[in-house]
VOBA-1610 file (N, C-alpha, C; in pm, whole numbers, padded with zeros to 5 digits, always signed):
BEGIN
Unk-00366-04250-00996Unk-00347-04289-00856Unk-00254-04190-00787Unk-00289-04110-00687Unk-00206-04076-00575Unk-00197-04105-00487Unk-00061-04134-00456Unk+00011-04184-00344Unk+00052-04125-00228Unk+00026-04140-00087Unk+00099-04082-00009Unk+00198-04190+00110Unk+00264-04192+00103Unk+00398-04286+00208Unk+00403-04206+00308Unk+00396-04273+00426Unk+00434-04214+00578Unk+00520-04309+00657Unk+00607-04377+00538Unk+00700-04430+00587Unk+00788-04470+00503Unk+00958-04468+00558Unk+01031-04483+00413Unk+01017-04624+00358Unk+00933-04704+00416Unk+00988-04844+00379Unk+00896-04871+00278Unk+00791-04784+00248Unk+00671-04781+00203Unk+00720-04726+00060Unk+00777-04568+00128Unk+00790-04529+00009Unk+00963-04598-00112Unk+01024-04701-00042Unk+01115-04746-00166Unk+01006-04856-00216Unk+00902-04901-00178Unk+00847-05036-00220Unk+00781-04928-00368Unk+00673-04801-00318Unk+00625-04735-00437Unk+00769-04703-00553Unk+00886-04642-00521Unk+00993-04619-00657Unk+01027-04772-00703Unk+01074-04894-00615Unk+01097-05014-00656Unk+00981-05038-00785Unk+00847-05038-00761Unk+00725-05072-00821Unk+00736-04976-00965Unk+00799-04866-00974Unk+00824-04780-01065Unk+00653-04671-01032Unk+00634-04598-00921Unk+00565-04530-00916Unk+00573-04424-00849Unk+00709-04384-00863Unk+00773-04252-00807Unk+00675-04113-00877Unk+00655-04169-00994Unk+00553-03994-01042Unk+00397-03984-00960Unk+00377-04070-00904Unk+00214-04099-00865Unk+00203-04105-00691Unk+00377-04060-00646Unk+00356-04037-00514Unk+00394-03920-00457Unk+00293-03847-00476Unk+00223-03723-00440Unk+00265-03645-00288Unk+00330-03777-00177Unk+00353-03693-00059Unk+00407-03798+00036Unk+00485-03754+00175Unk+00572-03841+00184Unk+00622-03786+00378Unk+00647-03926+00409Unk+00758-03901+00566Unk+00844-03843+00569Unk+00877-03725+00674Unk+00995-03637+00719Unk+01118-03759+00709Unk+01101-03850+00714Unk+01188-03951+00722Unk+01273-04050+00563Unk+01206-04001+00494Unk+01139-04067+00338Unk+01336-03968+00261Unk+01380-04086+00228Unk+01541-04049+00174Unk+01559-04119+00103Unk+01502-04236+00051Unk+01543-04315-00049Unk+01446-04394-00151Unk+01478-04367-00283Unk+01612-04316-00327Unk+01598-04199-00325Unk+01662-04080-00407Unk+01700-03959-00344Unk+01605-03837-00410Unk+01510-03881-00502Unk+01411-03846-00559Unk+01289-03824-00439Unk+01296-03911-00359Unk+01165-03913-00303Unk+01175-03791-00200Unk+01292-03696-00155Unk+01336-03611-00090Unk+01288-03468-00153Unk+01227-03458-00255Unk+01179-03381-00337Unk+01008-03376-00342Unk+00971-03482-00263Unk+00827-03487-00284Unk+00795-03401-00124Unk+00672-03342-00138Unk+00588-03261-00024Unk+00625-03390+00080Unk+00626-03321+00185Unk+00653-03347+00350Unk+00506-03352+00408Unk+00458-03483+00452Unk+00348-03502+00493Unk+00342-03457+00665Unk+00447-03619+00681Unk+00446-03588+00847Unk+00580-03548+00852Unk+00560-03456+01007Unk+00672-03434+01095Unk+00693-03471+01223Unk+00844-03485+01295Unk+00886-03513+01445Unk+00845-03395+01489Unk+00832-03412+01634Unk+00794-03309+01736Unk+00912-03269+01766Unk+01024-03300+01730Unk+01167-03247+01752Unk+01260-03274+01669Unk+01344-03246+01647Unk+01479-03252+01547Unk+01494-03317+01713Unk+01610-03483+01602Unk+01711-03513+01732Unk+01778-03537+01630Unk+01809-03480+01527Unk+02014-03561+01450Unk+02111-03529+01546Unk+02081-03400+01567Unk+02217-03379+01638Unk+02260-03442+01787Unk+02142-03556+01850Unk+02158-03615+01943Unk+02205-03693+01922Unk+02249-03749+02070Unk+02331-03877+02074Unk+02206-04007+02078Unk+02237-04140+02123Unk+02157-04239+02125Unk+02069-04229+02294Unk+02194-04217+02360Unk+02084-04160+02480Unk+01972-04063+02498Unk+02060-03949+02448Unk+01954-03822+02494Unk+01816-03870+02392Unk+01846-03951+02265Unk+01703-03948+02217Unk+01641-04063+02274Unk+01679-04139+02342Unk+01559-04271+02426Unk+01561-04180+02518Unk+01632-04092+02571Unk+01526-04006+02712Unk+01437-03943+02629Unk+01408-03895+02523Unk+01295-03765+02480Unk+01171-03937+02432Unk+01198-04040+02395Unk+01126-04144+02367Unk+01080-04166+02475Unk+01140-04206+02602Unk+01095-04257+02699Unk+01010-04153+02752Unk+01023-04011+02776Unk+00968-03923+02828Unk+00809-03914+02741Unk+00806-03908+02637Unk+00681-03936+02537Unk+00634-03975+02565Unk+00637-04150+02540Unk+00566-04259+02637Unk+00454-04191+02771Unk+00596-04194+02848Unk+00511-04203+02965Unk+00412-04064+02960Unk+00444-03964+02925Unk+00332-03874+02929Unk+00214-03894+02805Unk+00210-04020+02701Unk+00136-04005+02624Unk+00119-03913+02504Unk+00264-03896+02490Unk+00295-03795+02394Unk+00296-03855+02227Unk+00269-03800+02156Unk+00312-03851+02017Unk+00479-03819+01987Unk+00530-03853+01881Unk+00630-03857+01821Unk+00638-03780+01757Unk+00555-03833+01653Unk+00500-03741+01484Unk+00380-03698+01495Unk+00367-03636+01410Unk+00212-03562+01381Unk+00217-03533+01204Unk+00103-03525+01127Unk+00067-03556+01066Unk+00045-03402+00986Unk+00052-03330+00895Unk+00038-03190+00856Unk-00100-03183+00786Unk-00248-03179+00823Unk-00316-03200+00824Unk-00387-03089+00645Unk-00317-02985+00690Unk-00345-02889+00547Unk-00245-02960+00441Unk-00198-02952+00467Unk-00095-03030+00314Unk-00165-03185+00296Unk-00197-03254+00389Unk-00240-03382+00331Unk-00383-03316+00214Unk-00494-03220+00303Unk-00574-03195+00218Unk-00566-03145+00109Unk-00426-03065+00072Unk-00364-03047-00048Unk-00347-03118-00168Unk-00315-03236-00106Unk-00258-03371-00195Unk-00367-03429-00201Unk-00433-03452-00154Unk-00622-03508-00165Unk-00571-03654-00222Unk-00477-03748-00151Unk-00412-03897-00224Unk-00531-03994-00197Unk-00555-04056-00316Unk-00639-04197-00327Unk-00576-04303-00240Unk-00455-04308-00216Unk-00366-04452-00157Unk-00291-04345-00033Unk-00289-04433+00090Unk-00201-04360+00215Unk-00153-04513+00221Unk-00029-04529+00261Unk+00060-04655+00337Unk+00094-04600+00431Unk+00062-04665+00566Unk+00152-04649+00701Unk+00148-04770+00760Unk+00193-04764+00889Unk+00236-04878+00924Unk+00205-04904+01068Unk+00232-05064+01133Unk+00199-05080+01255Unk+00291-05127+01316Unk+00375-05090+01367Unk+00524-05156+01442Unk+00591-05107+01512Unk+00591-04973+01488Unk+00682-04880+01570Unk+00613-04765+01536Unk+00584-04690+01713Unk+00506-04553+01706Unk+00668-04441+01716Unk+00760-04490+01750Unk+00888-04394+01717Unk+00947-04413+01569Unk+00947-04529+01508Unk+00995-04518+01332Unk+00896-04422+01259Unk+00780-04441+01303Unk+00668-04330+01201Unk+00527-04315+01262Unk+00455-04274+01189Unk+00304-04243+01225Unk+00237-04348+01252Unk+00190-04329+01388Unk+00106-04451+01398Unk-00040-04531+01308Unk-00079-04549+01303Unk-00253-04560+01233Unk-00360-04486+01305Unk-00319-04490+01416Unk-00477-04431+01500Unk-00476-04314+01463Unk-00329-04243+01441Unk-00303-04113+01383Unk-00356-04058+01262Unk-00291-04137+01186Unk-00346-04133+01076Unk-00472-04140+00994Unk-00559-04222+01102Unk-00707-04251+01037Unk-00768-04167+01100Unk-00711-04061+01268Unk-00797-03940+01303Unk-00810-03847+01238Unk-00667-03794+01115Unk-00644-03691+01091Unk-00680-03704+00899Unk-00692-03857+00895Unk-00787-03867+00753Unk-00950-03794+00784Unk-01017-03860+00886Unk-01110-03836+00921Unk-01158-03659+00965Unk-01037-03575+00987Unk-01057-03457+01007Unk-01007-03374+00879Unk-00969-03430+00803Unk-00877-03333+00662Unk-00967-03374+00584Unk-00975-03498+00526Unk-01034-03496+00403Unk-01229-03515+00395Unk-01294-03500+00268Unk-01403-03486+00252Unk-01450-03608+00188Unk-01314-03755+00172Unk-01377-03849+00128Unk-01260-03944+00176Unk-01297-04059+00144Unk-01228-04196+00249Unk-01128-04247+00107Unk-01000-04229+00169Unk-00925-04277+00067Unk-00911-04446+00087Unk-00783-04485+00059Unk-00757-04623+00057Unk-00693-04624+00161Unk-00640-04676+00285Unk-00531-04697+00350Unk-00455-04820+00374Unk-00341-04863+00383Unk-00294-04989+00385Unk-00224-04934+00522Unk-00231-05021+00610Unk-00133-05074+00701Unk-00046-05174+00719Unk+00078-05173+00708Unk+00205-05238+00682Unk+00196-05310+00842Unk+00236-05446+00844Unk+00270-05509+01003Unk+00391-05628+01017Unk+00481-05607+00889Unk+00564-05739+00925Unk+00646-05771+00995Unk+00656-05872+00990Unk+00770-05924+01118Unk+00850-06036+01070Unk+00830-06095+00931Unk+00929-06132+00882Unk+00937-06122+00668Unk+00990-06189+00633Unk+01030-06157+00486Unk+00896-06215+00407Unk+00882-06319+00465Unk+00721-06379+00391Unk+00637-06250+00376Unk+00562-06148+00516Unk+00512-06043+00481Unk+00552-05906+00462Unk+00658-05922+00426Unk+00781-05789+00343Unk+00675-05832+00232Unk+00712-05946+00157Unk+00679-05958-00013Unk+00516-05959+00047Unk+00478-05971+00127Unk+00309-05996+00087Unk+00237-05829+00097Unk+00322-05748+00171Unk+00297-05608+00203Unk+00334-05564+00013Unk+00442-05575-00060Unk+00474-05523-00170Unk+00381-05562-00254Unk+00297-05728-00267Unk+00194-05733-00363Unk+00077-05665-00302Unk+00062-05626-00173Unk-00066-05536-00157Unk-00091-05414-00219Unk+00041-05320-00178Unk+00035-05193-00257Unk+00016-05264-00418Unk+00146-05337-00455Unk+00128-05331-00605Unk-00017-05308-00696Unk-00108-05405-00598Unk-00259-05462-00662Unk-00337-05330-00640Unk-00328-05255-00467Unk-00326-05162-00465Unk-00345-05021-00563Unk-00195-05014-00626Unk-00198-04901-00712Unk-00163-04980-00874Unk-00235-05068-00863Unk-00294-05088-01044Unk-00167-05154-01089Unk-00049-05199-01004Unk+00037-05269-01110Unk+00068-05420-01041Unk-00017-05507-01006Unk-00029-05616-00908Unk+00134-05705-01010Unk+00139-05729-01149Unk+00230-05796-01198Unk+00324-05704-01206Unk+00367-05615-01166Unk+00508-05563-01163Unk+00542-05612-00999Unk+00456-05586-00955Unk+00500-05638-00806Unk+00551-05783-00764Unk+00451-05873-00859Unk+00481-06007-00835Unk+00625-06062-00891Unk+00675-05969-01002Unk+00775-05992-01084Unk+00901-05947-00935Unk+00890-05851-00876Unk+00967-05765-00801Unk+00998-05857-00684Unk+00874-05946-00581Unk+00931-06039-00569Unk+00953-06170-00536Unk+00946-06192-00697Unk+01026-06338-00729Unk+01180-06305-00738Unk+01209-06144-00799Unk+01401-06134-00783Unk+01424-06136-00636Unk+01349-06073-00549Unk+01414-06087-00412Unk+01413-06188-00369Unk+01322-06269-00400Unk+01337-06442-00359Unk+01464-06505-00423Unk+01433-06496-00564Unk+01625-06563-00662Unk+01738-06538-00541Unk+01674-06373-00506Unk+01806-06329-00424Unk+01849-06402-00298Unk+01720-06446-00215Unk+01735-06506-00139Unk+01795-06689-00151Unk+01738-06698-00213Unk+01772-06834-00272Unk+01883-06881-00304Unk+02015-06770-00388Unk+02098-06764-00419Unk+02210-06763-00291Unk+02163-06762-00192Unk+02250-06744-00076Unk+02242-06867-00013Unk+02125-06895-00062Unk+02070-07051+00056Unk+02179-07121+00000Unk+02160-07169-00139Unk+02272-07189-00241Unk+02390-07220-00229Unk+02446-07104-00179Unk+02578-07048-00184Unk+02642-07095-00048Unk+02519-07118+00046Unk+02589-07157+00164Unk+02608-07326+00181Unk+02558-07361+00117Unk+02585-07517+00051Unk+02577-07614+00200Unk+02679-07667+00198Unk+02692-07748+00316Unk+02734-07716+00442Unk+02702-07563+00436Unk+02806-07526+00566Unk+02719-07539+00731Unk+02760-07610+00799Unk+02671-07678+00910Unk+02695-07575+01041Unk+02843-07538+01084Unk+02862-07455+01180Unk+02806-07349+01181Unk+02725-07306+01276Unk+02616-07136+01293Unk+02736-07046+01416Unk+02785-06925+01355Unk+02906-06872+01499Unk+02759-06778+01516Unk+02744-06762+01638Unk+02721-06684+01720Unk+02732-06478+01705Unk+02614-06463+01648Unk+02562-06322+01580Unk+02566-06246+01709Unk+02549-06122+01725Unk+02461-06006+01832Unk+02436-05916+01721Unk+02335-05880+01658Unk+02280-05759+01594Unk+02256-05649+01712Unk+02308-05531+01691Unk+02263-05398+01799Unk+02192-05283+01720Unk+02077-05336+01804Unk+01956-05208+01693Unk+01960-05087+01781Unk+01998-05062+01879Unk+02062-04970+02011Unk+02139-04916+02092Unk+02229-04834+02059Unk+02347-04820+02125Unk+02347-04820+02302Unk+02257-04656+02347Unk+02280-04640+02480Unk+02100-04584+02511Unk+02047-04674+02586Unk+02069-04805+02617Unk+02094-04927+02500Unk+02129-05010+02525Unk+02190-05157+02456Unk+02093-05214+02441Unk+02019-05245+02275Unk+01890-05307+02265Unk+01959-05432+02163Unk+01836-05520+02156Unk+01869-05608+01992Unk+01793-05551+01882Unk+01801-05664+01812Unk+01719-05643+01688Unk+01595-05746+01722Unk+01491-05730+01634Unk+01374-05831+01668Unk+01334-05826+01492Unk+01213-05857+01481Unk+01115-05908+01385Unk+01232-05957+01268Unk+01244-05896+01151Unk+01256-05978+01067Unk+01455-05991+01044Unk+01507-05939+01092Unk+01627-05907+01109Unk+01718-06023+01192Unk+01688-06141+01320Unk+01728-06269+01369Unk+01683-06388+01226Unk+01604-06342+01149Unk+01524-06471+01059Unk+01679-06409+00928Unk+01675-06271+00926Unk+01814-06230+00822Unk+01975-06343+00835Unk+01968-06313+00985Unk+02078-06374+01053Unk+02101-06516+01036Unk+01952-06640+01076Unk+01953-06722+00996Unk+01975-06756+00870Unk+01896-06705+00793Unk+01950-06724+00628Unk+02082-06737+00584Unk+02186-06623+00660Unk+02271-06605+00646Unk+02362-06661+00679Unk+02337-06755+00739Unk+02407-06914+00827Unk+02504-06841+00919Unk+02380-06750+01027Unk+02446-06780+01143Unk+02336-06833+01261Unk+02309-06777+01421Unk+02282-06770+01495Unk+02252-06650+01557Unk+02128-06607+01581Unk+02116-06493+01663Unk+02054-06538+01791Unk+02178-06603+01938Unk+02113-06659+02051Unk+02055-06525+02167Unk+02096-06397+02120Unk+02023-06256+02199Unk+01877-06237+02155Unk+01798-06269+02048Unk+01685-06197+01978Unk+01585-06323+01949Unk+01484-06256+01931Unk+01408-06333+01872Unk+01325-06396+01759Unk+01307-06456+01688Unk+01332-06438+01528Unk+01139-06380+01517Unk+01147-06308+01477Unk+01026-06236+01434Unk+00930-06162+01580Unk+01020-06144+01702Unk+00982-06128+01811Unk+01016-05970+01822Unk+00994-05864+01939Unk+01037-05744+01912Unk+01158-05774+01994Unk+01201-05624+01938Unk+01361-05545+01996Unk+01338-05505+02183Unk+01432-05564+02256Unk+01415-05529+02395Unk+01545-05509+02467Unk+01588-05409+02525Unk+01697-05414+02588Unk+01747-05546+02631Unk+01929-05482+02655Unk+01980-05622+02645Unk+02118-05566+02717Unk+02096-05649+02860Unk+02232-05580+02958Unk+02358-05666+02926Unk+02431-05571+02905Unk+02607-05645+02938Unk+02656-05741+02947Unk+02575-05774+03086Unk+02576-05910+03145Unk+02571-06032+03095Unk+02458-05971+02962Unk+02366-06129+02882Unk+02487-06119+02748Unk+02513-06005+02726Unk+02616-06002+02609Unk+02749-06039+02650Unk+02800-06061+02759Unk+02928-06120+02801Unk+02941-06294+02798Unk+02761-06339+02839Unk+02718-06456+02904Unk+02746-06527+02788Unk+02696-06416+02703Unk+02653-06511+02541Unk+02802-06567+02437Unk+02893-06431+02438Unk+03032-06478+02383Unk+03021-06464+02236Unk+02986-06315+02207Unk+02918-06336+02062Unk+03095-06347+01974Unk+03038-06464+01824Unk+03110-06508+01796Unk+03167-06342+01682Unk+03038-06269+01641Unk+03026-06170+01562Unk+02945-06082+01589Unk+02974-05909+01597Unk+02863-05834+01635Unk+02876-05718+01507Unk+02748-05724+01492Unk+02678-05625+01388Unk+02569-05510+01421Unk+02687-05392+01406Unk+02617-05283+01467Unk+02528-05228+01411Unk+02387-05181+01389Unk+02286-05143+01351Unk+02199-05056+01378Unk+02237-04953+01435Unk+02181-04874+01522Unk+02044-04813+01436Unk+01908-04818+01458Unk+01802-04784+01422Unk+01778-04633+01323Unk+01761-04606+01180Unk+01796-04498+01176Unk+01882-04436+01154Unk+02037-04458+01198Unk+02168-04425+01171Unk+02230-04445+01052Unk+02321-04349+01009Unk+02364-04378+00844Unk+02561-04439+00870Unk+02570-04502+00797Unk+02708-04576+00843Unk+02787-04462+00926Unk+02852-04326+00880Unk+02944-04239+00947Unk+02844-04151+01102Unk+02748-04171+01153Unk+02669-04168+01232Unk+02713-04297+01304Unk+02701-04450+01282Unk+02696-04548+01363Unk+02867-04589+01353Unk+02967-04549+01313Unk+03079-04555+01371Unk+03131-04427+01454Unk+03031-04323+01453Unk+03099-04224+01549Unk+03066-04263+01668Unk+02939-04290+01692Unk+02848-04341+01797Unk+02885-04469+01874Unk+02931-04555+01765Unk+02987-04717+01817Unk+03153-04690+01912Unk+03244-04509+01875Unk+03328-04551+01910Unk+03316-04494+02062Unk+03199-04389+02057Unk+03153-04273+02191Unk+03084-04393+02276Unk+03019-04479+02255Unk+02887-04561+02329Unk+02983-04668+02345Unk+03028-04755+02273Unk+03082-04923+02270Unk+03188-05013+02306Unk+03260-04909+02242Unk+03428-04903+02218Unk+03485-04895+02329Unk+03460-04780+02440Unk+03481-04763+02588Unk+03468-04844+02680Unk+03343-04900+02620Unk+03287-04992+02739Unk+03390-05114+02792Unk+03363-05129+02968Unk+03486-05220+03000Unk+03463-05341+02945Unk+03288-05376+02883Unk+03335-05544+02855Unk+03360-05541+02698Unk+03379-05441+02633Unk+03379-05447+02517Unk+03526-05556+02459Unk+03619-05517+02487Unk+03749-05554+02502Unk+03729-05693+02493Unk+03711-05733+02579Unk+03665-05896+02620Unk+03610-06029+02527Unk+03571-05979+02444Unk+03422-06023+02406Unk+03504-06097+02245Unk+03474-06211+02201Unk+03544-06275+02127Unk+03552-06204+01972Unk+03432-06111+01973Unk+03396-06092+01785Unk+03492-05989+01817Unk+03517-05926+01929Unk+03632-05821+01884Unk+03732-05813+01870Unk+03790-05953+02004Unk+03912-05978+02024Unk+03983-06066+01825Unk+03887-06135+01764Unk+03891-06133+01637Unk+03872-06075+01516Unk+03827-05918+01600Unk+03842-05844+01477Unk+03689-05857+01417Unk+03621-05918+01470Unk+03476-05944+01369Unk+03381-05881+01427Unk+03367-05751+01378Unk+03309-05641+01431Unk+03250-05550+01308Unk+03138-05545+01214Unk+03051-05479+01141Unk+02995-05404+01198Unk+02990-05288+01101Unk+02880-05175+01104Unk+02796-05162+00959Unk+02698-05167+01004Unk+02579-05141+00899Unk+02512-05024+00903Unk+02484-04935+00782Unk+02390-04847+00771Unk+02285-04873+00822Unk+02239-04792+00951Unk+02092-04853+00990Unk+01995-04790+00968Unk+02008-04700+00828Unk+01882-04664+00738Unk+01837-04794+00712Unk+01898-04918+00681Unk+01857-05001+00572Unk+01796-05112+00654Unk+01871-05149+00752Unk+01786-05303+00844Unk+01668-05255+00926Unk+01636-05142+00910Unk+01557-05090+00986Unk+01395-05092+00914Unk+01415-05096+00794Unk+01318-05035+00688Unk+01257-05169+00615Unk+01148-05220+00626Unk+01065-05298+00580Unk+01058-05325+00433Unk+01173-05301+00321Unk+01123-05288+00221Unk+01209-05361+00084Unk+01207-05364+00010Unk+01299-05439-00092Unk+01477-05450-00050Unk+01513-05350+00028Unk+01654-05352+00050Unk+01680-05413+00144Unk+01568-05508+00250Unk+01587-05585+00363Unk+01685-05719+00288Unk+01705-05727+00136Unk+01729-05854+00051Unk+01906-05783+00114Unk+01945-05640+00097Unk+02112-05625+00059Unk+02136-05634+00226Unk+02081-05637+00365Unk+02080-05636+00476Unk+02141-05803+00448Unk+02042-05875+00411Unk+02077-06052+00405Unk+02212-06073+00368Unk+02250-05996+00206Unk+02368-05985+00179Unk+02446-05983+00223Unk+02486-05886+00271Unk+02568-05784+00402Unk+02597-05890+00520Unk+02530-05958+00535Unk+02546-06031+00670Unk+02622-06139+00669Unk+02582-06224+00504Unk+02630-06319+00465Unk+02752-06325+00419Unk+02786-06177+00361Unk+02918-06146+00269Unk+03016-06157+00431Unk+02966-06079+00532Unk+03039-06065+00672Unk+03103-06204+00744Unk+02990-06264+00758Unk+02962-06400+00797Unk+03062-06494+00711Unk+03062-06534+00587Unk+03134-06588+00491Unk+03174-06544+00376Unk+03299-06448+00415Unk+03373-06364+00316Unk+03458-06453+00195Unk+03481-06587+00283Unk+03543-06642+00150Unk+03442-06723+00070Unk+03333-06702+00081Unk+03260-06740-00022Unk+03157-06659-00114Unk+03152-06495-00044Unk+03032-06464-00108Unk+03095-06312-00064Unk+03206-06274-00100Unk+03327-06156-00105Unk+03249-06115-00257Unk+03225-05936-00186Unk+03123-05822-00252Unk+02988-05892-00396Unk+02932-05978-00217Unk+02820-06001-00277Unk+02689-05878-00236Unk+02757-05812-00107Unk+02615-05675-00098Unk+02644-05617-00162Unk+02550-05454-00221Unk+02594-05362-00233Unk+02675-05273-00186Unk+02737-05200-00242Unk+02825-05101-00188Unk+02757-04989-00051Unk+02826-05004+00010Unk+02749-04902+00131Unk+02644-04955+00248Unk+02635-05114+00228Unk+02562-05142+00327Unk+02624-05164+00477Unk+02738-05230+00443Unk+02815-05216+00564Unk+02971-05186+00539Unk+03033-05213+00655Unk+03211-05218+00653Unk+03275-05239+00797Unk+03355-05349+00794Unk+03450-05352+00907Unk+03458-05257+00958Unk+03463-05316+01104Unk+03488-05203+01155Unk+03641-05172+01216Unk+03712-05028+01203Unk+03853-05001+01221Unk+03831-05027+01429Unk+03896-05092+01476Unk+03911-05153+01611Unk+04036-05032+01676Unk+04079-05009+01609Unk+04198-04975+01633Unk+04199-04810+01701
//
């Protein structure tokens, strides 16, 4: 079986599954784990933006859009290189990765025979795990997959658990957007639940939509968790202190005036894939430190210094 991922969330579900030797080619985007950075480069951005800020890259997004521009594009000789039996991409976001229409034009113009394609579409954790037994069955190992997850379920479970009787929900803001100021949507408000809180900005399995000042002052978040799309923790505290920190209502606003202010790697809440379980973590460990103190992994999030 060869594999090709055109998306990272795709490609941790193939190393989770243990089929890192059988994936043959991979998203400009594709970093984890750190193996998969070594495999051929399928697709590419139409631009380098690291070195941008959060604005200047929703102006080059917004500017796309409206002219009908793509994002990514697809390296049409190297896919025919890799000649992969299995492609995963996805349907959710034409700025996280390659769209499908893309992808099935440029199958249709590269190769000389019809591979497999899966398209990924979730919007909450039920089809996280139902996307992981597809590939699994997919690429020939359907019971490693099913095994893979029933632990993310334990995992989940173990929190439900853990949160026992606790009845009070404080008041979340997840920020999947710095400048402009967006939320989080699909499966990331249903995270927030689990995690026994409230996300009254978002919608639980609904998309990400800007979100003015106004509604974030109205709301009185009890806790805000920064998440910026994409961003790696020392990226989303440089950004949180240039974009957030300044701002006049920032000051104001109760999660700060208490100090309850997270930043999350937003490689990880961003990404559809087995590590959406240490996102839950992370939220919960935040949320109720005296009960479930370094229950994420290391590196998913950290207080944030206010000061």
């Amino acid at each position: 079986m060869r594999i090709c991922s055109l998306l990272p969330s795709a490609t941790e579900i193939v190393y989770a599954l243990g089929l890192g030797d059988q994936l043959v080619g991979v998203s400009h985007t594709c970093d984890y784990p750190a193996a998969a950075r070594s495999k051929p480069v399928v697709s590419h951005s139409v631009r380098s933006v690291s070195h941008l800020d959060s604005r200047q890259i929703d102006a080059i997004i917004r500017q796309a859009r409206e002219n009908n521009n793509p994002v990514h594009w697809i390296d049409a000789d190297r896919l025919r290189e890799l000649r992969p039996d299995l492609i995963i991409t996805q349907e959710i976001c034409e700025v996280c990765a390659i769209d499908r229409g893309s992808v099935y034009a440029t199958v249709a113009q590269a190769l000389d025979y019809q591979p497999q394609i899966i398209v990924t579409r979730p919007v909450g954790l039920e089809e996280i795990y139902r996307n992981i037994l597809t590939i699994g069955e997919a690429a020939g190992v359907a019971e490693r997959a099913k095994l893979l997850v029933i632990q993310l379920r334990e995992r989940a479970a173990r929190v439900a658990a853990g949160l026992g009787e606790v009845v009070e929900r404080p008041k979340v803001f997840c920020i999947d957007w710095l400048e402009p100021l967006r939320n989080t949507g699909q499966w990331t408000p249903e995270l927030v639940e689990l995690a026994g809180g409230a996300e009254g900005l978002a919608e639980k399995w609904g998309k990400s939509r800007e979100i003015a000042w106004a509604e974030v002052v109205e709301y009185q978040p009890d806790y805000l968790m920064v998440m910026p799309c994409a961003f790696d923790l020392a990226r989303t505290e440089r950004e949180a202190r240039e974009q957030l920190f300044s701002r006049p209502e920032w000051a104001g606003l109760p999660a700060v005036q208490r100090g309850q202010v997270y930043l999350f790697d937003g490689l990880i809440p961003s990404r559809h894939g087995p590590r959406v379980l240490d996102v839950l973590e992370g939220l919960t460990e935040a949320l109720h430190p005296e009960r479930f103190g370094g229950l994420a992994p290391p590196g998913v999030f950290r207080k944030a210094n206010l000061v």
